[in-house]
C-alpha positions as CSV (number, residue, x, y, z in Angstrom):
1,X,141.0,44.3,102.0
2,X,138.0,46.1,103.9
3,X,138.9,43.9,106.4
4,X,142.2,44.4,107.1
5,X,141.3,47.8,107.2
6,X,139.2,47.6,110.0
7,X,141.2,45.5,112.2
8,X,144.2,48.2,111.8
9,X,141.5,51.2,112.4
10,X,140.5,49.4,115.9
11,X,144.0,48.8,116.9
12,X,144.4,53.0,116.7
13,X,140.7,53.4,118.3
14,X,142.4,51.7,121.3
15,X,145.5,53.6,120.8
16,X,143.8,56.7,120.7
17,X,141.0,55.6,123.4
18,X,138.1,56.6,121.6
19,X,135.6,54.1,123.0
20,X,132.7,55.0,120.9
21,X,134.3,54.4,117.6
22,X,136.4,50.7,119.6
23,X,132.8,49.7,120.1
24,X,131.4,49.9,116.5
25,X,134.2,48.9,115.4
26,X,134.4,45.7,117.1
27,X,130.8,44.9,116.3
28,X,131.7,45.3,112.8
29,X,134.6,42.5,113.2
30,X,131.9,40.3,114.9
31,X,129.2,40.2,112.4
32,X,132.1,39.7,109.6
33,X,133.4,36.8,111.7
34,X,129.8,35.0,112.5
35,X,129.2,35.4,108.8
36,X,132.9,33.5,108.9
37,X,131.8,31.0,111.2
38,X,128.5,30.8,110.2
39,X,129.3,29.9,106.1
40,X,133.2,28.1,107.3
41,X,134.4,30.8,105.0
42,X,137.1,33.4,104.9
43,X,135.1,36.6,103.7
44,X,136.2,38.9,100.6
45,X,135.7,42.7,100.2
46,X,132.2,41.8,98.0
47,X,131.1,39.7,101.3
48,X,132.3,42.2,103.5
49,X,130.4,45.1,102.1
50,X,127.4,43.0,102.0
51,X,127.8,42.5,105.6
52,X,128.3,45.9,106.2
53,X,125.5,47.1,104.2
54,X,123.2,44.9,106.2
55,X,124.4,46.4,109.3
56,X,123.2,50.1,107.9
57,X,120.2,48.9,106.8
58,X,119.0,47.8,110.5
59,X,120.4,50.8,112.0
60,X,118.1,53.1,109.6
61,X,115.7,50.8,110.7
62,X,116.2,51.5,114.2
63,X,116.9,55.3,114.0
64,X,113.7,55.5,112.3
65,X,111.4,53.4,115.2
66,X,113.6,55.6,118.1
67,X,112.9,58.9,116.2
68,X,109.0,57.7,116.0
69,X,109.1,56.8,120.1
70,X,110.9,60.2,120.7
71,X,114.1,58.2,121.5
72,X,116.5,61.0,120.4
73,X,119.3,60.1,122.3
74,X,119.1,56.2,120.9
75,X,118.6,57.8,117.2
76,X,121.6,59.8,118.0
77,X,123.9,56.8,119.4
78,X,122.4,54.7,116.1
79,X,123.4,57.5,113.7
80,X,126.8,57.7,114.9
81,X,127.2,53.6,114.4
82,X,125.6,54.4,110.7
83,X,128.9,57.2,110.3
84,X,131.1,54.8,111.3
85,X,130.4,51.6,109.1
86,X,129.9,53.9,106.3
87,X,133.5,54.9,106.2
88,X,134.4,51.5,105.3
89,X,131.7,51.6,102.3
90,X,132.4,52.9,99.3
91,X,131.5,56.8,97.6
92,X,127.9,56.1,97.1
93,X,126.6,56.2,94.1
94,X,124.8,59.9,92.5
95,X,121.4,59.5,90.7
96,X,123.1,59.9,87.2
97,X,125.1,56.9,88.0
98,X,122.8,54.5,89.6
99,X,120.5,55.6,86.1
100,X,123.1,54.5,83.8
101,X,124.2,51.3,85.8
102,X,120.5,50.3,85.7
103,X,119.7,51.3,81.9
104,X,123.2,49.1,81.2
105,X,121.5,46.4,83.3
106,X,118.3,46.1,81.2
107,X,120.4,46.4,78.0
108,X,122.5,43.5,79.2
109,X,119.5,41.2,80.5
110,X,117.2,42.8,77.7
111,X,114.8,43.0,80.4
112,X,111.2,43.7,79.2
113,X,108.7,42.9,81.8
114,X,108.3,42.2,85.3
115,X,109.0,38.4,85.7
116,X,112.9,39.8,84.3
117,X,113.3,41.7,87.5
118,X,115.4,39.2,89.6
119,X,117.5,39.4,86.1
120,X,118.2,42.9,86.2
121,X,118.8,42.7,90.5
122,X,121.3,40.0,89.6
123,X,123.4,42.2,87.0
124,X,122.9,44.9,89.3
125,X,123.6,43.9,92.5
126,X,127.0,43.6,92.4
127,X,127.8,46.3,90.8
128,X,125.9,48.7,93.5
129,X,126.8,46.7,96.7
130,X,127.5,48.6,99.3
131,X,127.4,51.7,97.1
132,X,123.3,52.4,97.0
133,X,120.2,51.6,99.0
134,X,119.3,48.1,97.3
135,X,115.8,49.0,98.5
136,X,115.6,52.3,96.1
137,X,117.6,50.3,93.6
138,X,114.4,47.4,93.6
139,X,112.3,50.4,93.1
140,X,113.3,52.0,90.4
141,X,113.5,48.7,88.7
142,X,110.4,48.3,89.5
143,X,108.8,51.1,88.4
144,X,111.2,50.9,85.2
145,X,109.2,47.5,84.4
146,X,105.9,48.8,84.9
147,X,105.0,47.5,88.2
């Protein structure tokens, strides 16, 4: 489990005393438990990467508005978070394979038009969770039904 995983990793970030990486770290294992809390639900690795993908998508979020203010240093300390909660994500996806996983995703939903979209993101998201930029994903889609 991804979770297990990170709990063991911050146990050798204290170890080790490397601060930077104990930090992220632990704000991974609190948004994983709030979700816990939140839900009364112990979290799987499908939960946890959706968790965890959330968490990059604010921090490109913020690395973007820092690098538009001239924030460097922020963007820099943002970035780093990004490197770290990626290593618990898995190999992203290549454009080859995020083609075929969405031309087996219309196949299977026999998607034709634009009101089948939340069809296809159904089949789909699983499948790409944690793996590709759901917001790229939606696009293509998109554009794949004519919209």
């Amino acid at each position: 489990m991804i979770k297990l995983r990170v709990q063991s990793d911050m146990k050798a970030a204290m170890k080790a005393g490397d601060k930077a990486r104990l930090g992220v770290i632990r704000l991974i294992l609190a948004a994983i438990k709030q979700r816990e809390v939140d839900e009364r639900i112990e979290l799987d690795d499908p939960q946890v990467l959706a968790v965890l993908d959330k968490m990059v998508k604010q921090r490109r979020d913020s690395i973007r508005q820092y690098s538009e203010a001239g924030r460097d240093d922020l963007a820099a300390a943002e970035r780093f978070e990004v490197d770290v909660i990626q290593s618990y994500l898995p190999q992203p996806l290549t454009d080859e394979e995020l083609s075929v996983l969405i031309d087996e995703a219309f196949t299977s939903t026999e998607a034709k038009a634009m009101s089948d979209m939340s069809k296809v993101m159904g089949a789909l998201k699983p499948r790409v969770q944690g793996r590709a930029d759901m917001g790229v994903v939606s696009a293509r889609v998109k554009e794949r039904l004519g919209g």
